[in-house]
N, C-alpha and C positions, 0 to 999 in steps of 0.2 A: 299191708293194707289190702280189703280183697277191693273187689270190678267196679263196687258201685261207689266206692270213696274216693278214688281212682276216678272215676266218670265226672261226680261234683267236683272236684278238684280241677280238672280240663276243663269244663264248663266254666267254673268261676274263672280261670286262667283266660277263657274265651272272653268273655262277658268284659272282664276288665282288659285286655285289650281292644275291642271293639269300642269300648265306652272312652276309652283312652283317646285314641284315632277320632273320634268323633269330637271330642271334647275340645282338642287341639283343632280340627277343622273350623269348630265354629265359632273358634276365638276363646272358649271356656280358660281362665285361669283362676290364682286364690287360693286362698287357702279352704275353704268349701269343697271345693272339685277335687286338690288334693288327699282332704281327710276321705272324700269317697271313693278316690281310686286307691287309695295308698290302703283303707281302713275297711271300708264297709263293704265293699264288693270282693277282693279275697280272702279276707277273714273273716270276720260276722255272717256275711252271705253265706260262704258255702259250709260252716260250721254250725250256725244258727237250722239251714236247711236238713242239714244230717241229722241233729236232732229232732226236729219237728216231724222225720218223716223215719224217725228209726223205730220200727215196730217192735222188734224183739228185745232190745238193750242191749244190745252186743256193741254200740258206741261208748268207748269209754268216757265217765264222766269229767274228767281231767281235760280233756282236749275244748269241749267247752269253756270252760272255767278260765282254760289259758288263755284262749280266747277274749274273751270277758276281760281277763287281767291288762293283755296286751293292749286291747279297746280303752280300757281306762288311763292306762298310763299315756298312752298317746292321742286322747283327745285333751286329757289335762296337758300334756306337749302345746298343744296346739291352743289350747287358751292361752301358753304365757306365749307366744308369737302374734298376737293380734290385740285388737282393742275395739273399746265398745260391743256394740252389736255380738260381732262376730266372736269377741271373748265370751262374750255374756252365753252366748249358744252352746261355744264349745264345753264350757262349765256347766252345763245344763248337761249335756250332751255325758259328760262325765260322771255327773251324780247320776242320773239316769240307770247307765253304764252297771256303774258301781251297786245302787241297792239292787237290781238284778242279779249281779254276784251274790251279792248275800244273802239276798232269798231263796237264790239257789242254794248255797251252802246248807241255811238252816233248815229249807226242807230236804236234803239229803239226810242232815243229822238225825233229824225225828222220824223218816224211813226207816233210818236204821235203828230208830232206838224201840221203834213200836215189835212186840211181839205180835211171833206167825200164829196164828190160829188155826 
């Protein structure tokens, strides 16, 4: 990995322990606060950020994806651990998730199917 994957990756490691520490200070529990420290702040976050700020394409597209994958499977987790509301969310949260994956997939497909000019 080169400096600056490296850098996001400390950052998010930062981010989620500080949010962690605080979280805990201020009484934060649930499975809400959970799926953000466990889910969205080292995964999604700093993978979501590498691509949105990767200019060249030198991020491989797999590392998203897995991402993505990982996200889905463990907020659908987290819906059958809860009820009402909060299931209702995290199943949202997952469909979400998921046709993200796939529209990423499909427009990879037709990148690669469109001829160079």
């Amino acid at each position: 990995m080169d400096s600056r994957e490296n850098a996001v990756l400390a950052v998010a490691l930062s981010v989620f322990c500080c949010a962690f520490l605080l979280g805990r200070a201020i009484g934060l529990d649930g499975p809400f606060f959970a799926f953000v420290m466990l889910l969205v702040i080292p995964i999604l976050g700093s993978q979501l950020y590498l691509a949105a700020t990767d200019a060249d394409g030198s991020l491989p597209a797999g590392w998203i994806r897995a991402a993505m994958l990982v996200s889905v499977v463990l907020s659908g987790l987290y819906a059958t651990l809860t009820t009402g509301f909060e299931q209702l969310a995290f199943q949202t949260a997952s469909a979400v998730l998921l046709l993200g994956l796939l529209s990423d997939e499909f427009r990879s497909r037709d990148r690669k199917r469109k001829p160079v000019r």
